[in-house]
C-alpha positions as CSV (number, residue, x, y, z in Angstrom):
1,X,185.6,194.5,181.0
2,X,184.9,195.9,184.5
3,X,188.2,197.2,185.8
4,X,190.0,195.7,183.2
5,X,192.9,197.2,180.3
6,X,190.9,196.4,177.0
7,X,192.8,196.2,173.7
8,X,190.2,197.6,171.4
9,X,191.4,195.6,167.6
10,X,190.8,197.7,164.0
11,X,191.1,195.3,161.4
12,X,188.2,196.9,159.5
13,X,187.9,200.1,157.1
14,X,189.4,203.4,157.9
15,X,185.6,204.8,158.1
16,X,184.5,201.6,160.6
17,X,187.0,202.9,163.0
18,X,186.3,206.5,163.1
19,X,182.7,205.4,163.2
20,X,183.1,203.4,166.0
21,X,185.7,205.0,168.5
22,X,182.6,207.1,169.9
23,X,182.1,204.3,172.3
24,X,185.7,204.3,174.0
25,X,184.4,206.8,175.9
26,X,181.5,204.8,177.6
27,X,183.7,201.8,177.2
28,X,186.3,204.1,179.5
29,X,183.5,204.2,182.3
30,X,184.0,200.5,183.1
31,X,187.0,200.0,182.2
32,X,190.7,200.6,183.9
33,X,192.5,201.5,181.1
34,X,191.4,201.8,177.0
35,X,194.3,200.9,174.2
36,X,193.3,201.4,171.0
37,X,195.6,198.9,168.3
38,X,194.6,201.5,165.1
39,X,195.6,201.9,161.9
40,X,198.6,204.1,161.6
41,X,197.0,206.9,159.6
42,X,194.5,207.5,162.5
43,X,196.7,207.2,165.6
44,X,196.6,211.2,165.9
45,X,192.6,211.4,165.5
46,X,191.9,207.7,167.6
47,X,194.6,209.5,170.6
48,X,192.1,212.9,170.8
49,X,188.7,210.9,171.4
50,X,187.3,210.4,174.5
51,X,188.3,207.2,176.4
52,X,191.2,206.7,175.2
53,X,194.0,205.9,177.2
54,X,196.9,204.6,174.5
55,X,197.0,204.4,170.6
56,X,199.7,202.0,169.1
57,X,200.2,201.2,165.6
58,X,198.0,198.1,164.2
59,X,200.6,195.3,162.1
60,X,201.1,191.7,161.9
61,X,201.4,189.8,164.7
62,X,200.3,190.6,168.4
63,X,200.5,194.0,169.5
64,X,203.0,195.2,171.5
65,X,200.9,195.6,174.7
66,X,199.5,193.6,178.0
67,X,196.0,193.5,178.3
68,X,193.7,191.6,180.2
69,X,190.6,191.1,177.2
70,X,190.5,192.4,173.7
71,X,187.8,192.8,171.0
72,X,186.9,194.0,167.7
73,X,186.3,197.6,167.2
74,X,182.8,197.2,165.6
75,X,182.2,194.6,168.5
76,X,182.0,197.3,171.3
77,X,178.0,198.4,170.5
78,X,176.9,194.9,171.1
79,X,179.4,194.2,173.5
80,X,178.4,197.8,175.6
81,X,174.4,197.0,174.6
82,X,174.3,200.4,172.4
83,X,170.1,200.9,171.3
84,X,169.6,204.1,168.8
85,X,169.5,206.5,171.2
86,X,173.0,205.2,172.8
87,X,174.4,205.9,169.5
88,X,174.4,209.9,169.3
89,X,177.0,211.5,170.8
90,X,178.0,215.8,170.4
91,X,180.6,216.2,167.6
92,X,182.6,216.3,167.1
93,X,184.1,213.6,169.2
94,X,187.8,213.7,167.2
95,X,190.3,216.4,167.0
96,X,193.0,218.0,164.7
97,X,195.5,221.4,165.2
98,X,194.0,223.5,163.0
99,X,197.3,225.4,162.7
100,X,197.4,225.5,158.5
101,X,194.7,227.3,156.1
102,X,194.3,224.6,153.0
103,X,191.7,226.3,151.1
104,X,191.6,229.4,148.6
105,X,188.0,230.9,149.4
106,X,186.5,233.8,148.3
107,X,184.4,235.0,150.9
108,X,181.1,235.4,149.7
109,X,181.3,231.5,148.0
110,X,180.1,228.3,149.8
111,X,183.4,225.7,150.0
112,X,182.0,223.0,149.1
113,X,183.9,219.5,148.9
114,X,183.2,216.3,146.5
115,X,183.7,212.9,146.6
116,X,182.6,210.7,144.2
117,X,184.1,207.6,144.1
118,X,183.8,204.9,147.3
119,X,186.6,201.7,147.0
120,X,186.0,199.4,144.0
121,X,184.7,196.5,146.0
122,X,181.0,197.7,145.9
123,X,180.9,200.0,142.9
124,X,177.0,200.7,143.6
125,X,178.6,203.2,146.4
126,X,180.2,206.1,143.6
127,X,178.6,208.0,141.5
128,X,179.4,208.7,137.8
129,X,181.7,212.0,138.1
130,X,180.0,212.9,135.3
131,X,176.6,213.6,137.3
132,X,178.3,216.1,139.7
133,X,179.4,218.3,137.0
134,X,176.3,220.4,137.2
135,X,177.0,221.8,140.8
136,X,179.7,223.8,139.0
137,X,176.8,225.6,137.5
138,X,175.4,226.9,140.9
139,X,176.3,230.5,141.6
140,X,178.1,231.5,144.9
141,X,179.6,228.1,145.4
142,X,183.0,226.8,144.8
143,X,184.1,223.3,144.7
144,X,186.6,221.2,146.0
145,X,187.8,218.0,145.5
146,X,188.9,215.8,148.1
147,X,189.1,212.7,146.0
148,X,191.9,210.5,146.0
149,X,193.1,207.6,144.5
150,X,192.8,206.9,140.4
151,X,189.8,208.9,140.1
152,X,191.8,212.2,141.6
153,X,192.5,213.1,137.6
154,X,188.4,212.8,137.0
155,X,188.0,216.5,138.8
156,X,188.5,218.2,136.1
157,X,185.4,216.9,134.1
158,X,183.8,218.7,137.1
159,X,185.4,221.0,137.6
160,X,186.4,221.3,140.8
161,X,190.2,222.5,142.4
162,X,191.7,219.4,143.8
163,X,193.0,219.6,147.4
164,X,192.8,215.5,147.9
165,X,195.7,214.2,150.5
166,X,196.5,211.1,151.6
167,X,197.5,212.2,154.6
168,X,194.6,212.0,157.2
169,X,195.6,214.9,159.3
170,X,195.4,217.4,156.4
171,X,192.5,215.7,155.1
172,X,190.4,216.3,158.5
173,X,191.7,220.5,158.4
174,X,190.3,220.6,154.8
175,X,187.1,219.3,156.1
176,X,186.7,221.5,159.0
177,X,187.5,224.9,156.5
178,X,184.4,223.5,154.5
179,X,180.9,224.9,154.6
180,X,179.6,221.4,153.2
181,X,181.0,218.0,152.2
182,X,179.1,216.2,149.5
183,X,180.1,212.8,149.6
184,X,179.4,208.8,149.0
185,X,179.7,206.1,151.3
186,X,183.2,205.9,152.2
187,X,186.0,207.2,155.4
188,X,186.0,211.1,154.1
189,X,182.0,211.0,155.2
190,X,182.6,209.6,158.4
191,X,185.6,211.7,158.9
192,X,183.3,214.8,158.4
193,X,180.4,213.5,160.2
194,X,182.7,212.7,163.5
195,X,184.5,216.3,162.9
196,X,181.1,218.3,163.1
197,X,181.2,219.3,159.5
198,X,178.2,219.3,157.7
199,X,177.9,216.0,155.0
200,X,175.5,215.0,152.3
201,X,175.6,211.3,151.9
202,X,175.0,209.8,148.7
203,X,173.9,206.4,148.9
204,X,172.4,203.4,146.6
205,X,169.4,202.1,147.3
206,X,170.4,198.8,148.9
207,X,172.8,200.4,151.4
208,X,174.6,199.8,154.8
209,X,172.6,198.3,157.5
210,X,174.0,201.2,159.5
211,X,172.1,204.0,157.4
212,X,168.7,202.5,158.2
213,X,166.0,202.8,155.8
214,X,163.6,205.6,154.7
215,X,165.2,208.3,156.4
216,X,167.0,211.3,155.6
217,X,168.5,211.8,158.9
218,X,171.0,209.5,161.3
219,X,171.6,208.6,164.8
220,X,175.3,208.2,164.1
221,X,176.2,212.1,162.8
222,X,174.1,215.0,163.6
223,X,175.2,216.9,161.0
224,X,175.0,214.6,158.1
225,X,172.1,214.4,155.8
226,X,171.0,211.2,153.6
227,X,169.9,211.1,150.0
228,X,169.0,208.1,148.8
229,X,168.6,206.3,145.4
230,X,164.9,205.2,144.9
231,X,165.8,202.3,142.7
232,X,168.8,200.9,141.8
233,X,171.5,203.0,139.7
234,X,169.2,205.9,139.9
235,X,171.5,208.3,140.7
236,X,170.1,211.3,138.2
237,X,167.2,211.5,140.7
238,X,169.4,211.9,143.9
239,X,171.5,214.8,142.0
240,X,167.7,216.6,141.2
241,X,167.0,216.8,144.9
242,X,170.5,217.2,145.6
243,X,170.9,220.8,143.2
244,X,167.6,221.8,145.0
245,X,169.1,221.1,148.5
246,X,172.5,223.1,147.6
247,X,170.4,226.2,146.1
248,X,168.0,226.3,149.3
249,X,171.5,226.0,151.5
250,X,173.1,228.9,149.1
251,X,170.2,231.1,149.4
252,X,169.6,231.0,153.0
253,X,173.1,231.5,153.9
254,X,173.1,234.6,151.6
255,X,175.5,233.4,148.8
């Protein structure tokens, strides 16, 4: 890849990408000239990282482009021989105009954002909404709910105000107007974690490889903390420590 135009490929999630677009910038260092073929959604947030020379829209068919090599997005660690401490970069490391207030706050409340509900591929990732509802009990903290999809309509069981969007722009200036994001496996996470906002991950017990095991911390997002199921579907457990979290964050930031 040494002096070459790579064609970096995102055929996986919308999360995978904004995951992995940290290492354009390394991949920049050796190469002449970076082209990212992303999913339309992103193109504004893939243009503002580091190393990125081009963004074009991902379809069917070859892309619309000369290059002299090409991989897959989630190929670049092994291709660019990333070890843990390769993986940390400062956040965040994607950007977004700022130029539009999405969020009623009162100012003495902590804006806190849910989601519950990960893609129904894998449904160990979400958690019942019904678990989250106590968090509406916790004085000096208002919720928000960036959920989208079917389970948009379960905020109200909360509650929590819906401010969901499809669109990822708006979706990344909701995130950045939050004090915390409380969140399962799935894109929003990673969105916050590569914006620099602070995100609680939920996560089942058999989880990604990427999370690692028996930590509460990750190379990948300095501001993103892990709570983890201790046996499978034991999500009333990670909700205990997760109330006792939110009440030690409230009370130290004076709410």
């Amino acid at each position: 890849m040494t002096d070459k135009r790579v064609l970096v490929r995102c055929y996986h999630g919308l999360g995978d990408t904004i995951q992995f677009i940290r290492f354009a910038a390394p991949l920049r260092k050796m190469a002449r000239e970076v082209v990212v073929w992303g999913q339309p959604p992103l193109l504004p947030l893939l243009a503002s990282a580091s190393g990125v020379d081009r963004v074009l829209p991902l379809h069917d068919g070859t892309p619309d482009v000369d290059f002299d090599c090409d991989l897959e997005i989630m190929e670049l660690a092994h291709a660019l021989r990333i070890d843990e401490p390769s993986i940390r970069c400062a956040v965040p490391y994607v950007f977004v105009d700022e130029q539009w207030t999405p969020l009623r706050k009162r100012r003495r409340d902590l804006a806190v954002g849910l989601v519950w509900r990960a893609g129904d591929w894998d449904e160990r990732r979400s958690v019942p909404v019904n678990f989250l509802s106590a968090l509406s009990h916790v004085s000096g903290v208002r919720l928000f709910s960036l959920q989208c999809g079917l389970a948009k309509a379960e905020a109200s069981r909360i509650p929590a105000e819906v401010v969901a969007t499809s669109d990822v722009g708006r979706t990344a200036v909701t995130l950045r107007h939050l004090d915390l994001l409380i969140s399962v496996d799935t894109f929003v996470a990673h969105l916050a974690g590569a914006l620099g906002v602070r995100v609680w991950l939920l996560l089942h017990a058999d989880c990604d490889w990427r999370w690692m095991q028996e930590r509460s911390d990750t190379p990948w997002y300095p501001t993103m903390r892990l709570f983890r199921q201790r046996s499978a579907g034991d999500w009333p457990t990670v909700i205990e420590e997760l109330m006792a979290a939110l009440q030690q964050l409230r009370q130290r930031n004076g709410y």
